[in-house]
N, C-alpha and C positions, 0 to 999 in steps of 0.2 A: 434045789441044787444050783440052779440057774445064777439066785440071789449069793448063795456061797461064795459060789464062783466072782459073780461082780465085784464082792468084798474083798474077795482074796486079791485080783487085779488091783483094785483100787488103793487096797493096801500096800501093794507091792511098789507101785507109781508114785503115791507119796512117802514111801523107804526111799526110792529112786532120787526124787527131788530133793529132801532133806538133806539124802546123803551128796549129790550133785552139787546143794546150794553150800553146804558145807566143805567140799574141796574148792568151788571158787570161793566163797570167801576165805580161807585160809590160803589160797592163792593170791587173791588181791592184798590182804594181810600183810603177804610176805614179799609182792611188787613193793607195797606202799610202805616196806620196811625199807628194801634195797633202796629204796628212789631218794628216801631220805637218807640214809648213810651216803649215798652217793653225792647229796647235795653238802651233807658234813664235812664229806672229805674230799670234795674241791674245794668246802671254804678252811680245810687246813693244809689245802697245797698251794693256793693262790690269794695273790693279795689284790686279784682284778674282780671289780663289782661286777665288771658288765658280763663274765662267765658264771659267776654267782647266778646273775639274773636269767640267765642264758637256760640253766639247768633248772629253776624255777617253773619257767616255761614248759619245760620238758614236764614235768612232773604234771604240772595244770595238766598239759594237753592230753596224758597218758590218762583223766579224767572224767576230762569235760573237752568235750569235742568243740573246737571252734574255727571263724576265719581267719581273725586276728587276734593278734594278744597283747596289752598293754601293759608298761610296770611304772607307776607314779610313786615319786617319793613328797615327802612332804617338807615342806619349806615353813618354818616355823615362824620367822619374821614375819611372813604374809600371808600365810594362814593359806597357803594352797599347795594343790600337790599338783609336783612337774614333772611332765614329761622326761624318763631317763630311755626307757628303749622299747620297741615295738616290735613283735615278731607274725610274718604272715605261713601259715600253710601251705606246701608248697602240692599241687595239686597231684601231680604227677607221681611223685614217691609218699606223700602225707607226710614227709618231714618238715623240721621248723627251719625256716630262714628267717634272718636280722634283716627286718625291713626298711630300717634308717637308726644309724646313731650318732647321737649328737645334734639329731633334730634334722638331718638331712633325709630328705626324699628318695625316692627309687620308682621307678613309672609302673610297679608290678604293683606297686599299692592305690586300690581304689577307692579308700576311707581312710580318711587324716583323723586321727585321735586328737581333742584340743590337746596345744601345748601345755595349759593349766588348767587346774579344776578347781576348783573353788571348795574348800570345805566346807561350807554351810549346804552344798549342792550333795555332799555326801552321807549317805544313811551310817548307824553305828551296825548295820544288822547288811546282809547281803540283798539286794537290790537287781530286779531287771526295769528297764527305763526304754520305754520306743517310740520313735518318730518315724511316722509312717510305715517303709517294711524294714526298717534300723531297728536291732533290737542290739542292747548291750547291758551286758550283765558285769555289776561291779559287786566285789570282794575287797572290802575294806581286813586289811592284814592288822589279828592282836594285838593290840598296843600302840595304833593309830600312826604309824612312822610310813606307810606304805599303803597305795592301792591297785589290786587288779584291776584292768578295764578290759573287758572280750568281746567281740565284735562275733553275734551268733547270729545261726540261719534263722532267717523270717519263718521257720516255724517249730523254732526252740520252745520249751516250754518251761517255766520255771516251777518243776513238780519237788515234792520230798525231799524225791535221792538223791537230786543234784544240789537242794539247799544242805543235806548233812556231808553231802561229800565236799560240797565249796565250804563249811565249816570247820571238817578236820582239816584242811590244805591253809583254814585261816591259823587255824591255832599251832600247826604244826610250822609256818614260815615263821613266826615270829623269833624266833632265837638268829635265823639267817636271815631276818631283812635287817634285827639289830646289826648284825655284823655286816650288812653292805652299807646301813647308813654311817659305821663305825669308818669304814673304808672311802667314802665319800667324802667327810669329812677330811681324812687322811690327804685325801688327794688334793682337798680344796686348800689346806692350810699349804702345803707344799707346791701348787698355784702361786696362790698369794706370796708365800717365798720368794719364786723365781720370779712374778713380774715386779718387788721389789728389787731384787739385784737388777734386773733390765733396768728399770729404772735407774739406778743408783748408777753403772756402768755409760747409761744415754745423757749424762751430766754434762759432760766432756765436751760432746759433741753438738750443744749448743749455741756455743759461744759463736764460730766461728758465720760472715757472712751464708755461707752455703750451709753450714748447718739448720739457719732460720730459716732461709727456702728451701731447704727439703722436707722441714717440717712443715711447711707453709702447704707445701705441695701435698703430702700425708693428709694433712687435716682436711685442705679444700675436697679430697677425693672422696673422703668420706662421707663429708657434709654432702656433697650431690650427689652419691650415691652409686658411685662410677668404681668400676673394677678394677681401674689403675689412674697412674695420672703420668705427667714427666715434662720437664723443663728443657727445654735445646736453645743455648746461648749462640747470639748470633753475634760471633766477631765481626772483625773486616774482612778475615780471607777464609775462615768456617763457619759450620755450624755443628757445636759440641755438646754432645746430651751430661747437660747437668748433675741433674735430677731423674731419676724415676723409680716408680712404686707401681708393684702389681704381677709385675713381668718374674716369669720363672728364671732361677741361672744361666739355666742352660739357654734360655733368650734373649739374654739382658747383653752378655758380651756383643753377639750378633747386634741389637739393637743400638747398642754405645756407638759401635762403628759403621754403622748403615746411612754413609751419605745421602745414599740415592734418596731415601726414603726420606731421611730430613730433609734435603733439596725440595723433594714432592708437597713436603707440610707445608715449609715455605711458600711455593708456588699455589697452591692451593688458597693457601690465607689471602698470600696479596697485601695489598693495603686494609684491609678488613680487620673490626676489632674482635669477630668472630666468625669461625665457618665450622660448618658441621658436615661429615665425609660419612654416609649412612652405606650401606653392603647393597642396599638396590642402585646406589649410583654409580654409573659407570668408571667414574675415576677410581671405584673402592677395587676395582682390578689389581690397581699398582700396590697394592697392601703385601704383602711379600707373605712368602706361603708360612714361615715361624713366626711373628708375627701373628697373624691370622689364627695360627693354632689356640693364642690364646682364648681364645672363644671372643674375637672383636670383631661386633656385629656397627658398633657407631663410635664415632670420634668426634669430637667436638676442640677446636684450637682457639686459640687466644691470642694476639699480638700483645705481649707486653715491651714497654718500651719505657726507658728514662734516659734521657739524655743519648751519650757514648754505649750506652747498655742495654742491650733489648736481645729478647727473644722468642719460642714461642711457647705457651703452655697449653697440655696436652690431657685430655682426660677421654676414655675409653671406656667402653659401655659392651657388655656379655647379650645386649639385645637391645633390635632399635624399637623407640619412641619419638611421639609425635614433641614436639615440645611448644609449650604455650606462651603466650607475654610473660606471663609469670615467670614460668622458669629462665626466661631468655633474660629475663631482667636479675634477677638472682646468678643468674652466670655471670653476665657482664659485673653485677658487683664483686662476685668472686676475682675476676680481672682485676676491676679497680686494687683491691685489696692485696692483688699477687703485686702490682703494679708498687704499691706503695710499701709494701714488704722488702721486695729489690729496692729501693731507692733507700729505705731507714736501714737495712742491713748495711747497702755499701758506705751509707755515711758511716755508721759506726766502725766498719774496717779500717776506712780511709782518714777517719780522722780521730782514731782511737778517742771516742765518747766512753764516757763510764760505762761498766758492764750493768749498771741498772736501766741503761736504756733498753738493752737487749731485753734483759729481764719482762721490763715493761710492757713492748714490742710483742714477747710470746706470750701473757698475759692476758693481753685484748685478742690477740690470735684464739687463745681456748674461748676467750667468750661471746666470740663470731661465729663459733662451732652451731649454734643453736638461737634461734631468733629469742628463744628462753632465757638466755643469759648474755645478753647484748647489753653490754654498758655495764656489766655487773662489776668489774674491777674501777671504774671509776667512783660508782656510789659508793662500794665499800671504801673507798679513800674519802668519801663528801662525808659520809654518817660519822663513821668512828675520828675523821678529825674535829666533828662537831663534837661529837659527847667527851673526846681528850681536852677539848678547852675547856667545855664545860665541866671538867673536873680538876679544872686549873695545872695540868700539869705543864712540867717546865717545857720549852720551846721545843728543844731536841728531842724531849718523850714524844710529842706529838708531833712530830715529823718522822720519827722512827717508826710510829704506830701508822700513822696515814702511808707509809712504804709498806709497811707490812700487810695492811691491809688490802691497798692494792695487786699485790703478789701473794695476794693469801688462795689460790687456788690455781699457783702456778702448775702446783706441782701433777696436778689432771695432764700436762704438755707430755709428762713421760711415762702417763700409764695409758690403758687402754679406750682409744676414743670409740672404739664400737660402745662398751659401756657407759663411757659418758653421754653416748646420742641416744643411748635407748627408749624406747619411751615404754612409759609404765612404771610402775615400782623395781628399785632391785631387787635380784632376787638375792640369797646370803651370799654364796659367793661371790658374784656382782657387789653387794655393799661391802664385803670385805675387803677385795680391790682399791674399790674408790675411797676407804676409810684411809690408805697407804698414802692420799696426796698431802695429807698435811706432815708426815715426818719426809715426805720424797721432798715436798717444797721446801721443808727446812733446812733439809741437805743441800738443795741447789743454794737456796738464798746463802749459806755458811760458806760453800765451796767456791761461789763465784764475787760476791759480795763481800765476804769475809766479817760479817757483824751476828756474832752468837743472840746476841740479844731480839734484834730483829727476828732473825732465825725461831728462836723461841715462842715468842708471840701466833708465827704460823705453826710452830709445831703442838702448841698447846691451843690451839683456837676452838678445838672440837671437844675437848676437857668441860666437866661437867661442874659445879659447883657443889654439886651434890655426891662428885665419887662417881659419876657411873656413865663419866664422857671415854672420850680413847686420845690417843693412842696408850696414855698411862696411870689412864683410872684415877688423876689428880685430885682433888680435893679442897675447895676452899681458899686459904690464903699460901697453899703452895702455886697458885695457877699466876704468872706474871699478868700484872693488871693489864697490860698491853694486848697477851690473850682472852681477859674478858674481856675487852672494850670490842675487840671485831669479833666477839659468838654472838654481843648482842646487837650489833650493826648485821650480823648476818641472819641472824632470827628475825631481825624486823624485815631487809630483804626480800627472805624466802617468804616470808605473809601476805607481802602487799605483789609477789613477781607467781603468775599462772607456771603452771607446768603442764604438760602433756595429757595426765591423767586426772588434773582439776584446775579451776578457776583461783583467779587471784582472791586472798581476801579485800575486804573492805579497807577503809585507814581504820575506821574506827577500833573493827576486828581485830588487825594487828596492833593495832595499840593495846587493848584489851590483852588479846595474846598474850605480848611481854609482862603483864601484870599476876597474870594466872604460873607464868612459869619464874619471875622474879624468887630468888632466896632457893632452890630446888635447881633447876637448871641452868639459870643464869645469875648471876650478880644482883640484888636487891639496888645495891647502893646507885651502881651504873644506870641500872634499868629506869629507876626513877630520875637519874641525871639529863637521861638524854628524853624521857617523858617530859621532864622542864624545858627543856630545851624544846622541844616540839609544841608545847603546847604556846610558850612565848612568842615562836615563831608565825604560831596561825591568829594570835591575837592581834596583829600586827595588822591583817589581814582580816579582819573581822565584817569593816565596810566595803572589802573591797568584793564584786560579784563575776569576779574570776579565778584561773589557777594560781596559787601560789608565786608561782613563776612562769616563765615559758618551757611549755613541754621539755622541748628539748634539753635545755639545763635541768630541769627535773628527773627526767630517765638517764641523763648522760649518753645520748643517742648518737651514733658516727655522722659526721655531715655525712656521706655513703645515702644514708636512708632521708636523712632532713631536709639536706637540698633539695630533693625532689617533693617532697610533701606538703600538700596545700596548709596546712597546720602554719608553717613556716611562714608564708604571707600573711598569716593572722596576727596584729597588732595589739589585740585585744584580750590576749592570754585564754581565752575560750576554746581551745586545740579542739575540744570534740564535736563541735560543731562546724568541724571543715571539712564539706563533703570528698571525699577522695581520699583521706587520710592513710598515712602508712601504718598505724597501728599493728597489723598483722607481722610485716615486716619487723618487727621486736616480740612475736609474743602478745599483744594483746589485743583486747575488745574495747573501746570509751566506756560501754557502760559500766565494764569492769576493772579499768586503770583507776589507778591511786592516785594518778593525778584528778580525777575526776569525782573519786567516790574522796578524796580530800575535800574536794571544794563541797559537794551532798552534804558529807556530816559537820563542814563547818555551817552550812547557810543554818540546816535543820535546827542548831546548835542555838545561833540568834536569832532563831522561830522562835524557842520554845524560851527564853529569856524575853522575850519582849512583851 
């Protein structure tokens, strides 16, 4: 009876649970129906990713329980997935909060998700990965456009239930990540829109002397990394704020007319070519309360002075630092350069000089932006007027081309220098942007210069030979020779000049370089022109057991950095062997400058010949 009995319970208990397990599943069924119509039908009422992503979240967390939650999309130029939005748990209610977007921080977040992830770093299949008591669990989304990253408790466990439920959530995003990367796009092309019209509208505004130092002043802030910057012209009977960048509206008018305070700069500076006004110093009292608001923690000023014209320049810092020789010396050149910016701008007002000086002027200004590209507007004038003779063209073609060359990467002045400073690869939107400078720079050079032709050359300089350059997908013998001659003055360039994210090539390398992408990328006929051309010029130099030249004409380096460099007292064309060297100051290393790995593969050259 007893036994009966046990059966019948026992029977009864698993009636009980089947039937139990069978209303939640057919409850969770019908959440993980709603959750997804509800994620369909914000994505056909709204044309915003970042609620798309928002409700994504929502749906994970209603899941898979966690602390954080990440959504990476994937950037297909560089083969990584970036960071678009982060959401943390919010303790108290269990709801989801937007813990940073757009990459900005919030102090409630105690774990920073990388900014990029690397795909090779990422499984095809769902993944938990831990470092020490870090566990995070990634969900690569079907069709490879997206990834989850979750930030789970140190004693999550990666069983079953949770690999088949992070599998439907994979297979079930993929129609809605397509449509957020669809919208991403969307926005990015409509980006790249507007910061061309900026562009094209910031034309104007160039010409004029104060228009090149305001820009002057833009660029130098950026380059040092300061949160604002600002010019205060010292007349005879005031002092009138110029220039300034950084400052909110509502602070700027107060600021334009705040004697006192520019009185205070003044006084402060003195005869000095630099003072810095940090928040522990007593004098930073006088700092006026709007002002202040801006989050200005240190101020750093500059006497700049030419002649009749002098006044002070002003750059502003969100927190103080210690500052080193280094930087103290990099300021002061920053000076020199404001210094000589006012003097070339007023000559040109004052004595109506051609607008190609201007032109010129804001040229070397972009390529002071970065020790990377220091001198870079004069070599593209040295290489491509070398390879235009040597293709015998008429006098005026290769004067047109060595202008054009020079100002072939003006057009960076009117788009955005956050981008141009960054360092690392761009990313698509980023190289989209910066593909804009060569029709912005064509515009400028048209609109203030007034020579289509010239014009042209920069507009097509990034044109491919093969059909598969930009801005107009040219082809072959539609591309003006003018525009081949500075793609492959600027390929050779980019080979032999370091960047952020790697070393310079070799000479040899970049000569090799040009050879592998000759009749495909660049010009066959050119490539091999200005190959003759280079190699005649190192036979020349065959007995000789130095550089080519002296450094300094070889980089096209600003006296700025050469006058100071022991290189400079060298007589003997040997630059890398002068201990002190400014090298850094442009960008490189000896053992990795082309002036040096020049002279390597020539000696090696009449090693192996003899």
């Amino acid at each position: 009876m007893r036994e009966v009995l046990f059966v019948s319970v026992m029977s009864a208990v698993v009636i009980i649970l089947v039937v139990t397990f069978f209303f939640i599943s057919k409850r969770n069924l019908s959440l993980e129906s709603e959750r997804l119509k509800k994620i369909m039908g914000c994505c056909k009422k709204t044309d915003s990713s970042a609620k798309i992503v928002s409700e994504i979240f929502s749906v994970v967390a209603s899941y898979i329980k966690a602390e954080e939650y990440s959504f990476y999309l994937f950037d297909n130029k560089n083969k990584l997935f970036v960071l678009k939005s982060v959401h943390y748990k919010n303790t108290s209610d269990g709801s989801l909060n937007l813990s940073y977007s757009g990459l900005v921080p919030v102090k409630k977040v105690t774990f920073a998700f990388p900014v990029t992830v690397s795909a090779d770093e990422i499984k095809d299949e769902i993944s938990l990965s831990e470092s020490g008591k870090m566990k995070i669990l990634s969900i690569p989304i079907k069709g490879g456009n997206a990834l989850l990253q979750l930030k789970m408790d140190e004693k999550f466990k990666l069983n079953s239930g949770v690999l088949k439920t992070a599998d439907k959530l994979a297979k079930g995003f993929e129609p809605v990540v397509s449509l957020v990367v669809s919208l991403e796009k969307l926005n990015d092309k409509i980006k790249v829109l507007e910061a061309a019209k900026q562009a094209t509208r910031s034309v104007a505004s160039i010409i004029s002397s104060n228009g090149i130092f305001k820009m002057a002043i833009g660029m130098f802030t950026r380059t040092i990394n300061a949160k604002g910057g600002f010019f205060i012209r010292d007349s005879e009977h005031s002092l009138e704020v110029d220039v300034e960048t950084g400052i909110s509206k509502e602070n700027s008018l107060m600021f334009k007319y705040d004697s006192e305070l520019h009185a205070f700069f003044k006084q402060i500076l003195g005869e000095k070519k630099i003072a810095t006004l940090n928040k522990k110093d007593a004098a930073f009292s006088n700092i006026p309360v709007y002002f202040a608001s801006e989050g200005v923690k240190q101020i750093i000023l500059f006497n700049v002075n030419f002649g009749e014209n002098k006044g002070i320049a002003g750059f502003w810092y969100d927190q103080a630092y210690e500052i080193d020789d280094y930087q103290t010396s990099s300021l002061l050149l920053m000076f020199s350069k404001i210094s000589d910016v006012f003097k070339r701008s007023f000559q040109i007002s004052t004595h109506s000089q051609s607008n190609i000086e201007t032109l010129k002027l804001i040229s070397t200004l972009v390529d002071d932006l970065s020790p990377y590209t220091v001198g870079f507007s004069y070599l593209m004038e040295y290489y491509a007027t070398a390879i235009a003779q040597e293709l015998k063209l008429g006098q005026t073609e290769v004067e047109n081309i060595a202008l054009a060359a020079f100002l072939s990467n003006i057009g960076i002045s009117m788009l955005s220098y956050d981008i141009f400073l960054a360092k690392g690869k761009y990313m698509e939107y980023d190289y989209e942007v910066i593909k804009l400078h060569s029709e912005v720079g064509a515009d400028i050079i048209e609109a203030i210069y007034g020579d289509l032709n010239v014009a042209n050359m920069v507009r097509y300089h990034h044109e491919r030979i093969d059909g598969f350059g930009y801005p107009h997908r040219l082809k072959g013998a539609d591309i003006p020779i003018g525009a081949k001659v500075l793609a492959v003055a600027q390929f050779f360039i980019a080979k032999i000049s370091p960047r952020t994210f790697r070393e310079a090539s070799t000479y040899e390398e970049a000569t090799e370089a040009l050879k592998q992408v000759a009749g495909t990328q660049l010009d066959a006929d050119i490539v091999y022109a200005f190959l003759g051309w280079i190699e005649r010029t190192r036979a020349q130099y065959e007995d000789c057991d130095c550089s080519l030249d002296y450094c300094w004409n070889m980089r096209c380096v600003s006296a700025e950095i050469c006058n100071k460099c022991p290189a400079k007292m060298k007589k003997d064309k040997r630059c890398w062997e002068a201990e002190g060297n400014a090298c850094m100051a442009h960008g490189n290393k000896c053992e990795t400058c082309f002036i040096y790995t020049e002279y390597l593969g020539r000696k090696n050259r009449v090693r192996s010949m003899a």
